[in-house]
Short mmCIF file of the C-alpha atoms (twelve columns), coordinates in Angstrom:
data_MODEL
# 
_entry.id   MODEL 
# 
loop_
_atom_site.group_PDB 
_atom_site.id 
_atom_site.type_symbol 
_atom_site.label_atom_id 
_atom_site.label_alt_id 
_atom_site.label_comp_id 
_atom_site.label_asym_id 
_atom_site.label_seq_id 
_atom_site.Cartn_x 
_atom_site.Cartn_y 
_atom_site.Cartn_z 
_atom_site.pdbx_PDB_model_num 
ATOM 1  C CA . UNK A 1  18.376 21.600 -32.922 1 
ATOM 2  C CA . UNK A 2  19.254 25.099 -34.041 1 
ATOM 3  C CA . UNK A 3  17.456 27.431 -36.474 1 
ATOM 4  C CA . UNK A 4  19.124 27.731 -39.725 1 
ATOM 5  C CA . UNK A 5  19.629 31.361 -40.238 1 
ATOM 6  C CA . UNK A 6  18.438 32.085 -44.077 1 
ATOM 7  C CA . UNK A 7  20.082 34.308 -46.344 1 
ATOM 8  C CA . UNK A 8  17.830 36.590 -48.311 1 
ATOM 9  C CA . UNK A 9  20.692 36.857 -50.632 1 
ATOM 10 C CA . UNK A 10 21.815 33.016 -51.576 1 
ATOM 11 C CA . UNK A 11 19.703 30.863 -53.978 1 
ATOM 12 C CA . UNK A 12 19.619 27.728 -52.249 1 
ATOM 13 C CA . UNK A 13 18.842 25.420 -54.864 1 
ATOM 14 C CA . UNK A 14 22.215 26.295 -56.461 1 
ATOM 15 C CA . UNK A 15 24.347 28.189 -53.729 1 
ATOM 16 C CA . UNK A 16 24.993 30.933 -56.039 1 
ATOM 17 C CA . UNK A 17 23.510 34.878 -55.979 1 
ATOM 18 C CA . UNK A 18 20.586 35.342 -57.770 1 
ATOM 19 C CA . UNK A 19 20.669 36.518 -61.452 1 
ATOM 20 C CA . UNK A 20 19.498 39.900 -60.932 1 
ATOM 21 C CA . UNK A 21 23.187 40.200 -58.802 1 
ATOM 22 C CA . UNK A 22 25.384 38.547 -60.989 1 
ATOM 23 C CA . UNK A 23 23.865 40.776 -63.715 1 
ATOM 24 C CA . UNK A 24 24.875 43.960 -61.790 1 
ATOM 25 C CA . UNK A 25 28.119 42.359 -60.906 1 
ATOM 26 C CA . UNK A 26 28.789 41.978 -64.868 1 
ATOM 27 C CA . UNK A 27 27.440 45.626 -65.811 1 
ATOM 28 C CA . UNK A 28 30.029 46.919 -63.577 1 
ATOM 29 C CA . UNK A 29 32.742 44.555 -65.127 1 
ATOM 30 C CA . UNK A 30 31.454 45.457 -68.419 1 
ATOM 31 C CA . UNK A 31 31.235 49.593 -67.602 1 
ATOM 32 C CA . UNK A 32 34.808 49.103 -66.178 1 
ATOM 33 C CA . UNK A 33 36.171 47.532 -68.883 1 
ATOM 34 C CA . UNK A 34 34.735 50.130 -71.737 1 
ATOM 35 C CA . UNK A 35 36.182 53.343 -69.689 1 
ATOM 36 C CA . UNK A 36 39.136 51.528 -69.338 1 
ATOM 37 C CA . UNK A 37 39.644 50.698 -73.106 1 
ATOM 38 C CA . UNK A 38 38.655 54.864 -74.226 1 
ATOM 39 C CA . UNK A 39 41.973 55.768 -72.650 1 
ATOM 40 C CA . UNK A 40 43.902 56.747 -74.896 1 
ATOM 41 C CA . UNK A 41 47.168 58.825 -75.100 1 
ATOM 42 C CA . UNK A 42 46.872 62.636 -74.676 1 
ATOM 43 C CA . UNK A 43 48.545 65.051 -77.060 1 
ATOM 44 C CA . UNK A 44 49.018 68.803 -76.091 1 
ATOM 45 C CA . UNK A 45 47.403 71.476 -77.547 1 
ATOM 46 C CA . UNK A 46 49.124 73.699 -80.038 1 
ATOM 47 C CA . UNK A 47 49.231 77.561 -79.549 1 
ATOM 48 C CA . UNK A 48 48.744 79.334 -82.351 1 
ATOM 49 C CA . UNK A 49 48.414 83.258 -82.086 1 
ATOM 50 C CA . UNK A 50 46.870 85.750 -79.553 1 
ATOM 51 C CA . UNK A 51 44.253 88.393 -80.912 1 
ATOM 52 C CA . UNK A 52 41.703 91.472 -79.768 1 
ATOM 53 C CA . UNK A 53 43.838 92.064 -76.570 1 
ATOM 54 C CA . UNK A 54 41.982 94.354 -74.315 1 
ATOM 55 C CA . UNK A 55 41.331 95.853 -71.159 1 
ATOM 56 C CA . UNK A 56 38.317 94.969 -68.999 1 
ATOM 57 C CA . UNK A 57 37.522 96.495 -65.651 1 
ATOM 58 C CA . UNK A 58 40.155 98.102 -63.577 1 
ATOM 59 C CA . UNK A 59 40.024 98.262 -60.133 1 
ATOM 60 C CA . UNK A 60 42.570 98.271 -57.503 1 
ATOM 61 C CA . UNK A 61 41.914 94.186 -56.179 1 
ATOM 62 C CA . UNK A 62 41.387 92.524 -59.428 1 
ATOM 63 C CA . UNK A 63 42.011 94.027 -62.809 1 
ATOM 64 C CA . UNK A 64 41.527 92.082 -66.087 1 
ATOM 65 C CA . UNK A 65 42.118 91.684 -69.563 1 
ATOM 66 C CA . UNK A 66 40.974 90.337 -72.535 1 
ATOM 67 C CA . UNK A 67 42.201 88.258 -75.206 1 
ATOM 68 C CA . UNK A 68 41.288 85.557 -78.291 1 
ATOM 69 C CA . UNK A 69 43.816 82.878 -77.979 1 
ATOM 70 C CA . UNK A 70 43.864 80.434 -81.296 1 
ATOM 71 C CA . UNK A 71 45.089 77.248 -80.895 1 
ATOM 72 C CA . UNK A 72 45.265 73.343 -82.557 1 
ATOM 73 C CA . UNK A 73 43.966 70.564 -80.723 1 
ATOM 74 C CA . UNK A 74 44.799 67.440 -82.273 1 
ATOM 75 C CA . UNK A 75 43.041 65.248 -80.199 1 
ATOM 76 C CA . UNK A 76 39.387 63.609 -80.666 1 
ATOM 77 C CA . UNK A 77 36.852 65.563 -79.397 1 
ATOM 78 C CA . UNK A 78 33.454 63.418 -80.021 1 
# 
């Protein structure tokens, strides 16, 4: 007769994965479903007005400037 190989994973009163597994298996169901559910649809931002332009440093690779940019953003933030 052969050894039965035992599986440190399997109840085997029932056949079935222990609880602590199925619970992780329904966290991830559950985790997948909520991100999947905050999706909603993206609206662009509005541009409003530029302000306080200005010149940073200058130098011959990378100059720069400045500026306040004002915009809307209609969508939910929090």
């Amino acid at each position: 007769m052969k050894p039965v190989k035992s599986n440190p994973w399997q109840d085997h009163s029932t056949g079935t994965a222990p609880t602590l597994f199925r619970l992780r298996n329904f966290l991830y169901a559950l985790t997948a479903i909520l991100l999947l559910s905050s999706c909603q649809s993206f609206q662009a931002p509005e541009f409003k007005k530029v302000d306080n332009i200005r010149l940073g440093k200058l130098g011959k690779k990378a100059p720069s400037i400045m500026a306040d940019v004002w915009y809307y953003n209609p969508n939910k933030t929090g």
